[in-house]
C-alpha positions in Angstrom: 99.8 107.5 66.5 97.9 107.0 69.4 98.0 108.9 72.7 98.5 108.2 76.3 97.6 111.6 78.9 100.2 111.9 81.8 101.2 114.7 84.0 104.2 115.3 81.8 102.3 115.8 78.5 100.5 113.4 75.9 103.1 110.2 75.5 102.8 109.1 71.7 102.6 105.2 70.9 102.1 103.0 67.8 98.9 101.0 68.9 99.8 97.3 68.0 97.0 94.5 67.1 98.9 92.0 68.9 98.7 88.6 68.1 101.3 85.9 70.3 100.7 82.5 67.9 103.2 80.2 69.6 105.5 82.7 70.7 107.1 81.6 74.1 109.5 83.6 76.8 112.7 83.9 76.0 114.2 83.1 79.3 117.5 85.6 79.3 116.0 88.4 77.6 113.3 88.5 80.1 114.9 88.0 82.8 117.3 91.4 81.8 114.0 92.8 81.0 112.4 92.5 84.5 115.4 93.5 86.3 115.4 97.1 84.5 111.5 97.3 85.0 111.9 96.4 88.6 114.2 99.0 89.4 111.9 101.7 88.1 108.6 100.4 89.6 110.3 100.1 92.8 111.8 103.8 92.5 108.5 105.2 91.9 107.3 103.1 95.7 103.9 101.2 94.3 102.5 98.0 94.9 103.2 95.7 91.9 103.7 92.1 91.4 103.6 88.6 89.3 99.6 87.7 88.6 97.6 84.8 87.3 99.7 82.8 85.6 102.7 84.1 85.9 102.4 83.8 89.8 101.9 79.8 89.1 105.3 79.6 87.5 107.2 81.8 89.7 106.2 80.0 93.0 105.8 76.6 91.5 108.3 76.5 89.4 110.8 79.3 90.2 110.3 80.3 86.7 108.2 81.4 83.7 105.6 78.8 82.4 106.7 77.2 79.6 103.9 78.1 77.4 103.2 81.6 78.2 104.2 84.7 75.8 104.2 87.3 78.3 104.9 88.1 82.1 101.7 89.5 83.6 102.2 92.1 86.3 99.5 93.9 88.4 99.5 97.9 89.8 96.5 99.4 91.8 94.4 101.8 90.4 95.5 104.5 92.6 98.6 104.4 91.5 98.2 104.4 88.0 99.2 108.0 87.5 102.4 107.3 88.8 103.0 104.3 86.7 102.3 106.3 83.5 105.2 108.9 84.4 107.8 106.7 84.6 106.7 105.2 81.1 108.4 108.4 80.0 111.7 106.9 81.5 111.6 103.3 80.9 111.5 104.5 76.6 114.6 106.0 77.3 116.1 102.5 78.1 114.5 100.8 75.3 110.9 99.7 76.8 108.0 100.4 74.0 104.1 101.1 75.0 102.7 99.1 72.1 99.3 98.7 73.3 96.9 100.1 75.8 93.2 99.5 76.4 90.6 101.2 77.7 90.1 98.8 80.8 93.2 99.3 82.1 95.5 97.3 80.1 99.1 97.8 79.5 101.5 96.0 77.2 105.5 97.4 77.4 107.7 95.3 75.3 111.2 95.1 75.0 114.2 93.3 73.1 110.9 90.9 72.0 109.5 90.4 74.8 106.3 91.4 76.4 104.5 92.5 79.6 101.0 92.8 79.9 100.3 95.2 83.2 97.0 95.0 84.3 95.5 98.1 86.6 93.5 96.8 89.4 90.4 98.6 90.4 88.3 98.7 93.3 84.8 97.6 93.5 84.6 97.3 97.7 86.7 97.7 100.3 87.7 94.1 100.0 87.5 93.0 96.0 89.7 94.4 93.2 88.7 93.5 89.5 90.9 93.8 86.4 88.4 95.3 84.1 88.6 91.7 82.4 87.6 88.4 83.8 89.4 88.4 87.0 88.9 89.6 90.6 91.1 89.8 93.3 90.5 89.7 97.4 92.4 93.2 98.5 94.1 91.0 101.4 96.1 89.1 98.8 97.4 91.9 97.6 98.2 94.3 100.7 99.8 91.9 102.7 102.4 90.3 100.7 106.0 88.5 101.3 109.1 89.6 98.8 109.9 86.5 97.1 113.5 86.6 95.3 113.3 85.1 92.0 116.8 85.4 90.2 117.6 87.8 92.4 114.6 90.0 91.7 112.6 91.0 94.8 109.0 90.4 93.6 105.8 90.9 96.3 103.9 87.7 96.2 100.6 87.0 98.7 101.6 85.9 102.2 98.6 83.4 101.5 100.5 82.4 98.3 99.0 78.6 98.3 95.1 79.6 99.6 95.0 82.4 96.4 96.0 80.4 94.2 93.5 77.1 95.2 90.7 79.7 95.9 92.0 81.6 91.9 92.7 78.2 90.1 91.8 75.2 92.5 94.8 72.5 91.6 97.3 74.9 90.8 100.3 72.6 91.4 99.9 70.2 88.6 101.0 71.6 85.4 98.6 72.4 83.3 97.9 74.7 80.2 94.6 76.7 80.2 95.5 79.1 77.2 96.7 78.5 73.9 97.5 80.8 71.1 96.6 79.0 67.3 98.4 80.5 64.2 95.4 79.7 62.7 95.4 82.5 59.9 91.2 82.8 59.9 91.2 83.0 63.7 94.1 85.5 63.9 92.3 88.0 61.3 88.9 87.0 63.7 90.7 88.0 66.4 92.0 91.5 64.9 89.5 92.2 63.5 87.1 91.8 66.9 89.8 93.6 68.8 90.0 96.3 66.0 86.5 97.4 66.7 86.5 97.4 70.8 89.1 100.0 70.2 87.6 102.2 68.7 83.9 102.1 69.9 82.8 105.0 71.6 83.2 105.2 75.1 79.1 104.5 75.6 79.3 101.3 73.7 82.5 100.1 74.6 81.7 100.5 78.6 78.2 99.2 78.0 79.5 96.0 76.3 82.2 95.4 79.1 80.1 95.8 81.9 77.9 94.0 80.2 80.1 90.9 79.9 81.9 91.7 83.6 78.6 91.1 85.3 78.7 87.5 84.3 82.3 87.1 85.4 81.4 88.7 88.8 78.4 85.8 89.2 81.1 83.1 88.7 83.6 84.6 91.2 80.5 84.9 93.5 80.0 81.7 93.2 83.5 80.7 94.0 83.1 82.9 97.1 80.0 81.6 98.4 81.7 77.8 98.0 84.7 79.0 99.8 82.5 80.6 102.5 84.0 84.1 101.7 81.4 87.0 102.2 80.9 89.1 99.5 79.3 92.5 100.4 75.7 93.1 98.9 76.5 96.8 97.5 79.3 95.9 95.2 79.7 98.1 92.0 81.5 97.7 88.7 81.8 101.5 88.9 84.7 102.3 86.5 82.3 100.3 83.7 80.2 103.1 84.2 81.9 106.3 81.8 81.0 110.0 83.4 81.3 112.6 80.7 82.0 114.8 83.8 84.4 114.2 86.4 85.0 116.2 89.5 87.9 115.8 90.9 88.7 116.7 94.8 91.9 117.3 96.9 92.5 118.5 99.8 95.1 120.1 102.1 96.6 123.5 104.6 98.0 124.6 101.0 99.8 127.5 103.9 102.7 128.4 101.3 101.9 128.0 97.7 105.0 126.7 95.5 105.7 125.1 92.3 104.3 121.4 93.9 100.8 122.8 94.8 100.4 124.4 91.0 102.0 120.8 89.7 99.5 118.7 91.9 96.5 120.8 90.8 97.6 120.6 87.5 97.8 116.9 87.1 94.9 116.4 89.2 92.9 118.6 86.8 94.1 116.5 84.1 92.3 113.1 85.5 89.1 114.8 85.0 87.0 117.9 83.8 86.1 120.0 87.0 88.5 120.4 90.4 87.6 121.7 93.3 90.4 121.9 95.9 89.3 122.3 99.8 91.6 124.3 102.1 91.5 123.1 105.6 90.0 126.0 108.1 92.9 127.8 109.9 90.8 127.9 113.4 90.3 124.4 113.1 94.2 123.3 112.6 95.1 125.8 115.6 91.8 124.0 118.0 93.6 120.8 117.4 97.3 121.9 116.8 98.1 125.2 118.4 101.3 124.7 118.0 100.7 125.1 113.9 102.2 127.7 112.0 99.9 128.8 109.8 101.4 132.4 108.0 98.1 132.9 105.8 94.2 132.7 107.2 91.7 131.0 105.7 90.2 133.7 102.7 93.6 134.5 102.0 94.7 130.8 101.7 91.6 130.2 99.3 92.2 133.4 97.5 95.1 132.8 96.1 94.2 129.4 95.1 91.4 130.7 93.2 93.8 132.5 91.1 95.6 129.4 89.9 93.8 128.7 86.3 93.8 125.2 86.9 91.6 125.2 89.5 87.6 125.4 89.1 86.2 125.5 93.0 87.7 126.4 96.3 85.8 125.4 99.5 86.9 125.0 103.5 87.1 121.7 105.1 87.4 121.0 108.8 88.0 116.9 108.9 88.7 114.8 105.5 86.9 111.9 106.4 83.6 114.7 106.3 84.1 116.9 103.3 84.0 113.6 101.2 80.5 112.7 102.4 79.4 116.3 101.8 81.0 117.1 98.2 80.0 116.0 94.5 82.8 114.6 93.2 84.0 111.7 91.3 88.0 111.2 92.0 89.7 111.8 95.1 92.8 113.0 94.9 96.1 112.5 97.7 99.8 112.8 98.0 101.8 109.9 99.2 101.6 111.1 102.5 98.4 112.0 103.5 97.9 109.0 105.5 96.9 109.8 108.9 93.2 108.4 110.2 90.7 110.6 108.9 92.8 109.9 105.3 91.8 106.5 106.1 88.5 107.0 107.0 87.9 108.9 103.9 89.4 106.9 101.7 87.5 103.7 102.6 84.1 105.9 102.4 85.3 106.5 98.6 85.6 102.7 98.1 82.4 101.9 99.5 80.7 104.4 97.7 82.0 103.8 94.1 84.6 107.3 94.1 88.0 106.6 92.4 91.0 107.5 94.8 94.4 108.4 93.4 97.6 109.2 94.4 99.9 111.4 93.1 103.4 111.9 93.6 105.0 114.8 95.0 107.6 117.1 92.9 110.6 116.3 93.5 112.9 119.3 95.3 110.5 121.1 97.2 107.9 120.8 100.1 106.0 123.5 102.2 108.1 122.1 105.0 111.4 122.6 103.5 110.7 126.3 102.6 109.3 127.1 106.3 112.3 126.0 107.0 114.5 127.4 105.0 112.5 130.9 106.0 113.0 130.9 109.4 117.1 130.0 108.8 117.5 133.1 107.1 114.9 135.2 109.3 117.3 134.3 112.1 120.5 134.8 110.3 119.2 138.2 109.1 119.0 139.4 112.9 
C-alpha cells in the first residue's frame, strides 16, 4: 500500500497504473460525482476549478468533452495541505485516492469515474506551473467569475475567452488533441515507463522532470513573448529542485498557548524536517497597538514554546514582511487569516525568491480570541 502524509496521520491508498483506452465520461455518474466533491472543496474555502480541457467543454459546450476520460480540476499549492485532510472525508462517501504523483498529481475516482487534480505551484509572482507541461498566468486564476454548470458553482477566469486563445489559440472549434489507443504494446510501454518514474529516487526523478519542464517553459515563453506578455527574467522551477532539509517557518503573538498552537506546529513540522517558530516582540505589538493585551512577555512567550517537542527553533520578530528576508528557511507557514499588509508583503518576497508558502487551517473549536474571552467573562462574574 502506498502512503499519503497529512495532518491527521499517514492516509493508505492502492497506487493504480492507470490506463483510460477509450474510456469516456459517463455523464450522470459524474455529474453526482462533482456535486459531492464540490461541496467538500467548497467547505474547506480554497481556490479550485475546471482546467485545460475540461474548461473547453464546460464554457463551450456546457458540458464535458466528448472524448475525455476524466474531469481535470486545479488547487494552489498553498492549499494543498488542506486538500489532503478532507481526502480523509470524501473516502467516507465513497471517493478512492488511486494514484498520486510526485509532481503534484492527484487522481480520486468514484462510482467509475475519475478526477485528475492537479496542484499548481508558483514559479513568480505572476506564473503558476503544474509540475507537467502546463503553466498558468496567476491573474487567470485569482480573479475568477462562478459559472453554474448543472447547478454546480464552478470558478472559471473572468478572462475566460483571452486564456483560453492565449492556452489553446482556436479553442472554439471542436477538436481532439489527446487520444488514448488500446493498443496492448503501447499500454504495457506506457506502464511500464510510468512504473519506473515512480519509483526513482527523488534525485533522479526531480532531475529528469526539471529536466524536461525547462523545455516546456521555452515554449510558453515563447507564447508569451508573441502575445507581448512579460515574463520576469528570475523565474525558477524551484519545487523541481528536492531539499533533503527543509526549514519550515511560522510566525505569530502565540499570547495563550492551546490545543491549535500545538496542532499548527505539529502539522507544520510535518511539511518539513526543521521548524523554527518566531514570536512577535511584546514591546513592539504594545508601540503599534497599545491597546493589546498581551498576559505573557516575550521570554516567557518563547519559553514555553520551546517546550513543545515539535518545535526545533524559537526566535523574535518585529514585522513579517522582515523576519522572512532575515531567516533560512524553506516553507513558510500561515493560518487563513494572517492576511494583513506585511502578510502580503511577505508572502510575495517568498514567491519571488523561490520559498514555498502554505496555509494551514485552523482547529476547529478554539482560538486565542475565544478563550480571552471567555477569561475575562468569568474574571467578571467571579467578582
Amino acid at each position: 500500500m502506498a502512503r499519503l502524509k497529512t495532518s491527521k496521520g499517514f492516509l493508505e491508498y492502492k497506487q493504480h497504473m492507470l490506463y483510460f483506452g477509450s474510456k469516456t465520461i459517463n455523464r450522470d455518474v459524474m455529474l453526482d460525482n462533482l456535486r459531492v466533491l464540490s461541496l467538500y472543496l467548497d467547505k474547506i474555502d480554497i481556490n479550485w476549478g475546471p482546467c485545460f480541457g475540461t474548461l473547453i467543454g464546460i464554457v463551450r459546450n456546457d458540458d464535458f468533452q466528448p472524448w475525455k476520460p476524466v474531469f481535470d480540476i486545479y488547487i494552489l499549492k498553498e492549499d494543498e495541505e488542506r486538500f489532503k485532510d478532507i481526502l480523509w472525508l470524501l473516502m467516507e462517501v465513497g471517493f478512492e485516492v488511486v494514484r498520486y504523483e510526485r509532481r503534484g498529481v492527484y487522481y480520486l475516482s468514484r462510482n467509475g469515474e475519475y478526477f485528475k487534480i492537479f496542484v499548481l505551484h508558483k514559479i513568480s509572482p505572476d506564473v503558476r506551473h503544474t509540475g507537467g507541461t502546463d503553466f498558468i498566468h496567476e491573474r487567470y486564476l485569482q480573479n475568477t467569475v462562478k459559472w453554474d454548470f448543472e447547478g454546480i458553482q464552478l470558478n472559471v477566469p473572468v478572462e475566460v475567452d483571452e486564456y483560453l486563445t492565449f492556452q489553446y489559440g482556436d479553442w472554439v472549434t471542436p477538436k481532439q488533441t489527446v487520444w488514448y489507443n488500446q493498443d496492448v504494446l503501447l499500454r504495457y510501454w506506457y506502464w511500464m515507463k510510468t512504473w519506473v518514474q515512480d519509483h526513482l529516487p527523488d534525485s533522479l526523478y526531480y532531475a529528469w522532470l526539471l529536466n524536461h519542464r525547462k523545455m516546456d517553459f521555452k515554449k510558453f515563453k515563447t507564447r508569451c513573448e508573441k502575445a507581448g506578455i512579460p515574463l520576469p527574467e528570475n523565474v525558477q522551477l524551484a519545487n523541481m529542485q528536492p531539499r533533503k532539509y527543509k526549514k519550515i517557518l511560522t510566525v505569530g503573538v502565540y499570547d495563550l498557548l492551546h490545543k491549535g498552537h500545538i496542532e499548527l506546529y505539529r502539522r507544520a513540522k510535518g511539511l518539513g524536517d526543521y521548524l523554527i517558530v518566531a514570536a512577535q516582540d511584546g514591546d513592539f505589538i504594545l508601540k503599534y497597538k497599545p491597546t493589546a493585551k498581551v498576559l505573557n512577555s516575550t521570554e516567557d512567550r518563547k519559553y514555553m514554546i520551546k517546550s513543545i517537542r515539535y518545535v526545533d527553533e524559537v526566535i523574535t520578530y518585529t514585522d513579517v514582511d522582515k523576519i522572512v528576508k532575515d531567516v533560512d528557511f524553506d516553507v513558510f507557514v500561515t493560518g487563513p487569516d494572517q492576511c494583513h499588509a506585511g502578510f502580503q508583503r511577505a508572502i510575495q518576497w517568498c514567491e519571488q525568491n523561490g520559498k514555498e508558502h502554505v496555509i494551514l487551517a485552523r482547529t476547529d473549536g478554539v482560538s486565542s480570541s475565544e478563550l480571552k474571552a471567555k477569561i475575562a467573562e468569568k474574571t467578571k462574574n467571579s467578582k
